[in-house]
C-alpha positions as CSV (number, residue, x, y, z in Angstrom):
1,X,6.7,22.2,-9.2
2,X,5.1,19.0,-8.7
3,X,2.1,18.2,-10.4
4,X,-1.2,18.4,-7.6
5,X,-3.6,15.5,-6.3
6,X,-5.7,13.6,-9.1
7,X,-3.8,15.8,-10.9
8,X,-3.9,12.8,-13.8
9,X,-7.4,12.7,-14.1
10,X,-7.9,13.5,-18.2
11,X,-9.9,16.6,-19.2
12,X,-11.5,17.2,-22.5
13,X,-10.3,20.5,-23.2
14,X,-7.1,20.8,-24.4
15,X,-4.2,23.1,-25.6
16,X,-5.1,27.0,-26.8
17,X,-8.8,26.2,-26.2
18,X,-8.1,25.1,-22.4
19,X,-6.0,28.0,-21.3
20,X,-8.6,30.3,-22.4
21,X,-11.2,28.7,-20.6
22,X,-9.3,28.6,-17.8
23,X,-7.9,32.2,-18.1
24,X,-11.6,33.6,-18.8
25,X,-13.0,31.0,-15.8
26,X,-10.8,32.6,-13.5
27,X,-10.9,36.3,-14.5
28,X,-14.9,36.1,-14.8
29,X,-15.2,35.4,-11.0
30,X,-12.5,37.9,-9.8
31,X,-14.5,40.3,-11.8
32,X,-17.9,39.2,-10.3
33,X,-16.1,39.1,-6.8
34,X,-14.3,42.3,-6.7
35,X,-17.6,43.9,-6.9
36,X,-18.5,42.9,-2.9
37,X,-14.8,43.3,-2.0
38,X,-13.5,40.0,-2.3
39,X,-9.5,39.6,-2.8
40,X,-9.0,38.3,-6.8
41,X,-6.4,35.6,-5.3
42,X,-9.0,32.7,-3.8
43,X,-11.3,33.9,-6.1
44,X,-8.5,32.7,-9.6
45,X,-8.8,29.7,-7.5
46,X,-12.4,28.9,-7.2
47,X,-12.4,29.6,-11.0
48,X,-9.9,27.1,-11.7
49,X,-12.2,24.8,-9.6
50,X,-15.5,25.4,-11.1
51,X,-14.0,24.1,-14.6
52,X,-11.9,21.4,-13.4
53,X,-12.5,17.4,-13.4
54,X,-13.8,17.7,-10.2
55,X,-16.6,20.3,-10.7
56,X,-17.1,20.5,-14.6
57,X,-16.0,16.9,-14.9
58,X,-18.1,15.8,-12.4
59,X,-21.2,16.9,-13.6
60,X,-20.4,15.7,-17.5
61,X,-19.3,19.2,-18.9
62,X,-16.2,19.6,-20.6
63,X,-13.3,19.9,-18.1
64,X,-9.5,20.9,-17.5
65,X,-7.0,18.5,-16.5
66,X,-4.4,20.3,-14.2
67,X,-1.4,18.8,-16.6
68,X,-2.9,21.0,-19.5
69,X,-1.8,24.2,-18.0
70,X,1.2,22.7,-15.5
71,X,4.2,24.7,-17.4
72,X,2.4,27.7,-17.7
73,X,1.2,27.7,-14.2
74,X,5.1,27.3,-13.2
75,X,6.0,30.3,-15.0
76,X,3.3,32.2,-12.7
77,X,5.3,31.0,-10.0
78,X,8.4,31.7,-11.6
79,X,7.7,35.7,-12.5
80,X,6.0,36.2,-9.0
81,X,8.8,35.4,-7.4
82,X,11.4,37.2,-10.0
83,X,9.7,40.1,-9.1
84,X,9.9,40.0,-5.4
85,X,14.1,39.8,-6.3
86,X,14.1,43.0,-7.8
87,X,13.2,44.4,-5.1
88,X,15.5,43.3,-2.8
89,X,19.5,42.0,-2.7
90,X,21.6,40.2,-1.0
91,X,24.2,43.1,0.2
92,X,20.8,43.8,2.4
93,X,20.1,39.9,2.7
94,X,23.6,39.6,4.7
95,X,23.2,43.0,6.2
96,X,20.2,41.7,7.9
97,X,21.3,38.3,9.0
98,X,21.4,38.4,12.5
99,X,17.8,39.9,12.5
100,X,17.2,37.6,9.5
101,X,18.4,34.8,11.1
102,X,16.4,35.5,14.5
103,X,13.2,35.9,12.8
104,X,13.0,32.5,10.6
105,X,14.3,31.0,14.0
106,X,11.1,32.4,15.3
107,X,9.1,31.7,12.2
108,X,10.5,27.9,11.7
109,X,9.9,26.9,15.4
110,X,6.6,28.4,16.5
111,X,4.8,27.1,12.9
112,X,5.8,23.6,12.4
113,X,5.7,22.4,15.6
114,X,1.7,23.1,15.1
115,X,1.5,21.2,11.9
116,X,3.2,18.1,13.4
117,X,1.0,18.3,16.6
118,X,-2.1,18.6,14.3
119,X,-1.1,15.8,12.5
120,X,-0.7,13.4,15.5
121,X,-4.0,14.9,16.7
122,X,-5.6,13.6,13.8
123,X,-3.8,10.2,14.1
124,X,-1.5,10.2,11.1
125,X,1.3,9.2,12.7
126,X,5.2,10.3,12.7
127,X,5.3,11.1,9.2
128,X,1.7,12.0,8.0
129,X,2.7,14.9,11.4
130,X,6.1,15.7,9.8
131,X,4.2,16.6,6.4
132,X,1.4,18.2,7.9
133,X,4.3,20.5,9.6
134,X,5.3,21.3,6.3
135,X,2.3,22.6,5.1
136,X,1.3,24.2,8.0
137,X,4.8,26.0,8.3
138,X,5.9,27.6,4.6
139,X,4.4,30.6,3.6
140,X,2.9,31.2,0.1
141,X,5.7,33.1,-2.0
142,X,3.5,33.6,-4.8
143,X,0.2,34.9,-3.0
144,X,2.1,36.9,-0.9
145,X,4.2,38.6,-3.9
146,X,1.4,39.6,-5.3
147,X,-0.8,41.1,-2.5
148,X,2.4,43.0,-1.7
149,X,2.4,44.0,-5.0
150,X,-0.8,45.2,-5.5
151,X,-1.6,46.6,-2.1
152,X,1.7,48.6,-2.5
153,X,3.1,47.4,0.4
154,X,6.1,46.2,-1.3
155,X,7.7,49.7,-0.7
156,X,6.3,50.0,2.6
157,X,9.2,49.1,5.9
158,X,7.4,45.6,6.5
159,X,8.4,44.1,3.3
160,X,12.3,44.0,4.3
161,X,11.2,41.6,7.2
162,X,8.0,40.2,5.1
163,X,10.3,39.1,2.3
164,X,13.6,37.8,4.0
165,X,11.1,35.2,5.9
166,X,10.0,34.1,2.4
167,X,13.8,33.4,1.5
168,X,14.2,31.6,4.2
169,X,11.2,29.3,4.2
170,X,12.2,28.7,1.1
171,X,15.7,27.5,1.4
172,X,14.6,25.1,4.7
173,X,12.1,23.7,2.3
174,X,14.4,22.9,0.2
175,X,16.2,21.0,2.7
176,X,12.9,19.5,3.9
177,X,11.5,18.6,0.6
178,X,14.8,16.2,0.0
179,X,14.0,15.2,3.6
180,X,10.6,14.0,3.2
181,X,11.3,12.7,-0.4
182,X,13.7,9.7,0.9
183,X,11.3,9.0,3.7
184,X,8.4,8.7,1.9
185,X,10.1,6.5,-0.3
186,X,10.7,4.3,3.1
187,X,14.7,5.7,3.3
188,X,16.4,7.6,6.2
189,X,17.3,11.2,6.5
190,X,20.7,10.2,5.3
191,X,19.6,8.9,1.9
192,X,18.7,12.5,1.3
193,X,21.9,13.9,2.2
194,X,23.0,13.8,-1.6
195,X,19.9,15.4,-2.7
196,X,20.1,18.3,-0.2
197,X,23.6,19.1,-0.9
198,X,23.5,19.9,-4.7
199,X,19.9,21.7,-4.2
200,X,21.6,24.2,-1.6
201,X,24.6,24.3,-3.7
202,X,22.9,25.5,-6.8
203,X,21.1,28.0,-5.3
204,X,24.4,29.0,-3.7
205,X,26.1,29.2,-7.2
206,X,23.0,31.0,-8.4
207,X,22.8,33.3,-5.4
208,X,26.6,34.0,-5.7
209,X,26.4,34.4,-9.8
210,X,23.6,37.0,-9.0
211,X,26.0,39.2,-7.1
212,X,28.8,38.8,-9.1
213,X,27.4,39.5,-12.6
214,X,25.0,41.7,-12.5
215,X,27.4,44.2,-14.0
216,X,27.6,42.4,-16.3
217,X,24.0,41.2,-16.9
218,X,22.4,44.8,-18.3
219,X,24.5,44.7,-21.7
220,X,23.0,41.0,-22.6
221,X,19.4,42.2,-21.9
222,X,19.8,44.6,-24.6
223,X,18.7,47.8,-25.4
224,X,15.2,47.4,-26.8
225,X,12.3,46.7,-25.5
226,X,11.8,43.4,-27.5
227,X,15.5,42.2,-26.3
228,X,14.7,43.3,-22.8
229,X,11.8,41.2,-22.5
230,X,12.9,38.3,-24.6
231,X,16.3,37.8,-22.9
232,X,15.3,38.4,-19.3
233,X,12.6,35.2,-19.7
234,X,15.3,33.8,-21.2
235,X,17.7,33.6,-18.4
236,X,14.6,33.6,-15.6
237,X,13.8,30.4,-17.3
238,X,16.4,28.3,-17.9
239,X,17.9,28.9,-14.4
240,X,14.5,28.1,-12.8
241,X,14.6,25.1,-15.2
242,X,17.7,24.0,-14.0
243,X,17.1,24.4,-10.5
244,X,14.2,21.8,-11.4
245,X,16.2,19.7,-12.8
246,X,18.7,19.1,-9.7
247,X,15.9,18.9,-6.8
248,X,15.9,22.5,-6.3
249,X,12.9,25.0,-5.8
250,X,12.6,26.9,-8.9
251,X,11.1,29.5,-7.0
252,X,14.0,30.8,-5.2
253,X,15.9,30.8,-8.6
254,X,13.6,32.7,-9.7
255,X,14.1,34.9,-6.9
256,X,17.6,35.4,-7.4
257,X,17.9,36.2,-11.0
258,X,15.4,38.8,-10.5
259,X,18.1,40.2,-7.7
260,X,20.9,40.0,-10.3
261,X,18.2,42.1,-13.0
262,X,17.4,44.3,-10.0
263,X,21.2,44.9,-9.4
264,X,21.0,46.8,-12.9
265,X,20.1,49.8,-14.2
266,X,17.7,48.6,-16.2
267,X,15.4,47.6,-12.9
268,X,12.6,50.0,-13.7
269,X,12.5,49.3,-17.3
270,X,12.2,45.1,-16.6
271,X,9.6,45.7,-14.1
272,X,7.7,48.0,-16.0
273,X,7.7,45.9,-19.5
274,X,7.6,42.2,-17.3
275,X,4.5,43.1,-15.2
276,X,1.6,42.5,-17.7
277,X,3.5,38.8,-18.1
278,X,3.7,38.1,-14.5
279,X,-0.3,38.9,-13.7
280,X,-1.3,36.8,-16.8
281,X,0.9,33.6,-15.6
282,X,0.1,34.1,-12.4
283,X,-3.4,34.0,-13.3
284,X,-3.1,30.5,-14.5
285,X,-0.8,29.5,-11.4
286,X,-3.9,30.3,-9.1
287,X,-6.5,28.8,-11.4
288,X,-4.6,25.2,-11.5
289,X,-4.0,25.3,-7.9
290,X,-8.5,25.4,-8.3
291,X,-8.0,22.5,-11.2
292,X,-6.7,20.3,-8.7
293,X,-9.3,20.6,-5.8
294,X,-11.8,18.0,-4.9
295,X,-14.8,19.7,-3.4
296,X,-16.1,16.1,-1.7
297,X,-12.3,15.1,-0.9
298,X,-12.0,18.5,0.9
299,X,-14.9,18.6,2.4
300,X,-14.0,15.0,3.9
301,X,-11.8,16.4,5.9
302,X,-13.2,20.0,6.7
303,X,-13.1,19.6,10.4
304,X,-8.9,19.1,10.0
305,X,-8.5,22.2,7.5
306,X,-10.4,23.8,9.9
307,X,-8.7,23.4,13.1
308,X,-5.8,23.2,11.4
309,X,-6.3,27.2,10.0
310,X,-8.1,28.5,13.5
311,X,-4.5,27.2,15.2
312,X,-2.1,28.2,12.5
313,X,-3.4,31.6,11.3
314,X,-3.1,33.3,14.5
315,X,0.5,31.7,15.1
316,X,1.6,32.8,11.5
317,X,0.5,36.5,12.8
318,X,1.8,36.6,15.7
319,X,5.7,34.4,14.6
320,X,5.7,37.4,11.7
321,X,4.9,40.3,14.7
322,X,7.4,38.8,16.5
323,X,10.0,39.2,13.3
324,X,8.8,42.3,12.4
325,X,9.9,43.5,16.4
326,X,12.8,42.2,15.6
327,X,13.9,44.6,12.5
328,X,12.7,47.2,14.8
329,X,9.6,47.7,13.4
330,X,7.0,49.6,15.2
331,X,3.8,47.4,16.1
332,X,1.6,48.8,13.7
333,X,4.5,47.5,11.1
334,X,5.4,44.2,13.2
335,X,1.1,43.2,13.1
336,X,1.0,43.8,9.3
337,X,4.3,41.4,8.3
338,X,3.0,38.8,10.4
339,X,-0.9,39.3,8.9
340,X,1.3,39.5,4.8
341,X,2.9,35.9,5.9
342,X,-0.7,34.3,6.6
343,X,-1.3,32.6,3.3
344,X,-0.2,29.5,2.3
345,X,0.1,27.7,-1.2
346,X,2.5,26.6,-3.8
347,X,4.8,24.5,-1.7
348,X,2.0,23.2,0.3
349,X,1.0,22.1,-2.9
350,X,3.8,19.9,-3.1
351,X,4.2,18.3,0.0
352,X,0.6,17.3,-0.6
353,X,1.6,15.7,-4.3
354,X,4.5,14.1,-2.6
355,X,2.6,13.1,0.4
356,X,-0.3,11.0,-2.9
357,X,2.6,8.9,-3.5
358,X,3.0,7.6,-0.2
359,X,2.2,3.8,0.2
360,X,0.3,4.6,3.7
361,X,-3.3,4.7,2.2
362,X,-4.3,7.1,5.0
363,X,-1.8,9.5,4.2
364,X,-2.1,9.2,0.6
365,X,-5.6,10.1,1.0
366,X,-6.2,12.7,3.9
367,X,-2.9,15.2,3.4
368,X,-3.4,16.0,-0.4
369,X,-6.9,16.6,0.0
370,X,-6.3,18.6,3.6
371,X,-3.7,20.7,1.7
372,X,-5.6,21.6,-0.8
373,X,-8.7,22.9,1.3
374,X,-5.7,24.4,3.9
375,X,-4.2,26.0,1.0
376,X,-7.1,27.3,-0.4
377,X,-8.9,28.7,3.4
378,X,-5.4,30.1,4.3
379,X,-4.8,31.9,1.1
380,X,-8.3,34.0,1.5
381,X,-7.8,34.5,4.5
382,X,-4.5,35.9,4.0
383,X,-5.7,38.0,1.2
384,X,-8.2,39.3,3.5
385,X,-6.2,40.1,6.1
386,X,-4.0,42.2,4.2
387,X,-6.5,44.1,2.2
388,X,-8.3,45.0,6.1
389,X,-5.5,45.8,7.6
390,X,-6.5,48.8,8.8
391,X,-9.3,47.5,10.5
392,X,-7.6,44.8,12.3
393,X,-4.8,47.3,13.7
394,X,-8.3,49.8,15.0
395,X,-9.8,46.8,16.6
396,X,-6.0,45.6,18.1
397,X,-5.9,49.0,19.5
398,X,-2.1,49.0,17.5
399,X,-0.9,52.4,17.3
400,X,0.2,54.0,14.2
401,X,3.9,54.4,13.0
């Protein structure tokens, strides 16, 4: 993960002390949220912004520089999405590829279409609209694992189709992050060739290593619980390290060593012992993605994040209906995967760090700061969306099933 916009700005709090003021930040407004209803996700977020350099900082308090908590908040993203691999596997990954297949089709070509065509709308030109499209078309793996999660949807028939589309985003962005790396350095899609082709063939190897030893995998982790904890971080992290290391997301290797684990017999044990790790990290994931918002920078550029979500949300719903149809779902089931894949986040994230580097001053300026205020719109009101489901499906008329 790349480090976010102003994301170099200095705080004065640092180490131990930092992460618990961030940590307690966060946790404090959830807790004053959840009282009137409000999904904890956005509201880890506006915690991470009310102590960062661009609220606390601002104002001469003592602040959090996003770099302080940068590792920590990658494990967040790395558990989230471990978790969301134990509950699925690729037997049912290639069982499902024609419907699979059909549905990121769907997914890919309704949704980024609209970011580049918001992007020339808003005069950025070809590749300000090809990083907007970006943004604007890849889900948020890690708010979406964890609504799924605790909405307890993630045993319910719209996850198959919910999670599958969240494999595939992320394997095209990993072909479109090498993409728009060489041309924001001012190269050609060829240039990137390279890059893309050991990405996808790590997370090939990875992907293939997860079927073939997880036999093999449940006598390392050990027996107690200590080992069992220890050992799985142990392998989640140094593959999702790796992956890093070569250009790859380590999100989806995160993914797919939690598929190997899940392949085990010790899937209930891991989830069971891992969970209390994966809400605190993702805690301080959500809360950095607040550290590096800019109130003013955002509000700059409200009336683009808000066209931009007004246009997108109701594509995202109805690209994910579409899918769900397409696993046979009925449309109660089809409504609620397209209203799960409404969020947006990490990987928006950084397309908007990649897009600060860009020597265009305009897009330097306008994306990271739109992303941030997309991100952060998009991910409440997916959130929201999933927690008033019901509601949504009376006032659609969609008929139960």
């Amino acid at each position: 993960m790349a480090v976010g916009p102003d994301a170099a700005v200095v705080g004065d709090l640092h180490g131990l002390l930092a992460l618990g003021v961030l940590i307690a930040a966060a946790t404090l407004v959830a807790a004053v949220g959840r009282r009137v209803g409000i999904p904890t996700v956005p509201l880890y977020v506006l915690g991470g912004v009310l102590v960062g350099p661009h609220v606390a900082g601002a104002v001469g308090l003592p602040s959090i520089a996003p770099a302080e908590v940068l590792t920590l908040a990658e494990v967040g993203v790395v558990l989230l999405l471990f978790f969301l691999g134990l509950e699925f596997s690729i037997d049912r990954l290639i069982d499902a590829r024609r419907k699979l297949s059909a549905a990121a089709a769907v997914d890919l070509f309704v949704n980024f279409p609209v970011g580049v065509a918001l992007g020339l709308l808003f005069g950025l030109g070809p590749l300000g609209a090809f990083l907007v499209g970006g943004i604007v078309y890849i889900s948020s793996s890690a708010v979406i694992t964890k609504s799924l999660v605790d909405l307890g949807w993630i045993a319910d028939p719209e996850a198959e189709p919910v999670l599958g589309t969240l494999v595939a985003e992320d394997l095209v962005i990993a072909v479109y992050l090498a993409l728009a790396v060489a041309l924001v350095a001012g190269g050609s899609p060829v240039d990137a060739l390279p890059r893309i082709a050991v990405a996808l063939g790590f997370l090939i190897a990875v992907a293939a290593a997860a079927q073939l030893l997880a036999p093999r995998l449940a006598p390392y982790l050990g027996t107690s619980d200590e080992d069992l904890v220890v050992r799985t971080l142990a392998v989640a992290l140094v593959v999702s390290g790796l992956a890093l290391a070569v250009g790859a997301s380590e999100a989806v290797a995160g993914f797919f060593v939690g598929v190997g684990v899940g392949a085990t017999p010790l899937h209930d044990r891991v989830a069971d012992r891992i969970a209390p790790l994966r809400d605190a990290f993702a805690v301080v994931f959500f809360a950095w993605v607040g550290l590096n918002t800019d109130p003013v920078a955002v509000a700059g550029v409200a009336a683009f994040v808000l066209a931009a979500a007004a246009l997108s949300g109701p594509t995202k719903v109805i690209s994910g209906a579409v899918g769900g149809r397409l696993y046979d779902l009925s449309p109660r089931r089809s409504l609620r995967t397209g209203l799960a894949l409404v969020a947006r986040g990490e990987f928006s994230l950084i397309i908007a760090a990649l897009a600060a580097t860009s020597p265009d001053p305009t897009i330097a300026r306008v994306i990271p700061a739109f992303a941030v205020g997309y991100v952060l719109v998009m991910a409440f009101a997916g959130t929201l969306a999933m927690s008033e489901a019901d509601r949504i499906e009376r006032l659609l008329g969609v008929a139960d099933g």
